[in-house]
N, C-alpha and C positions, 0 to 999 in steps of 0.2 A: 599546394594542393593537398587536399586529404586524403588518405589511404581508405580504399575501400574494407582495411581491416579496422580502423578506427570506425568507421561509420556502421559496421554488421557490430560489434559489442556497442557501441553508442545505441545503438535501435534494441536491442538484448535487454540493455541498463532500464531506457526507457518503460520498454515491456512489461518488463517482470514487476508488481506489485511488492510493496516496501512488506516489514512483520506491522505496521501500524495498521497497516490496508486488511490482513490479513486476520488481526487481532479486532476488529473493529466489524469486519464482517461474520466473523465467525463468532462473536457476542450477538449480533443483529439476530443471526439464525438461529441459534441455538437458547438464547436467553428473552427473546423478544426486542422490541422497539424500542422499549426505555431502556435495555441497558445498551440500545444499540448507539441512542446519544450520547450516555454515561462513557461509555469508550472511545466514541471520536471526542470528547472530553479530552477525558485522557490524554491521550495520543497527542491532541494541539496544543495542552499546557506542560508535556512532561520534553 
């Protein structure tokens, strides 16, 4: 059986958004749409 401690950090891990997520939207915002593809670019070849 699994520990209900394993499963509350499992759900935490899930959650929390990667720096690719975070770098990728925070281009969309602040740089517009094209560079918001340019960095999920990024992010899925690097």
């Amino acid at each position: 059986m699994v520990s209900n401690e394993f499963l509350i950090t499992l759900l935490i891990i899930v959650l929390l958004p990667g720096i690719g997520v975070l770098y990728t939207i925070s281009a969309g915002l602040f740089n517009g749409a094209r560079a918001n593809i340019f960095s999920a670019m990024d992010v899925l070849l690097e």
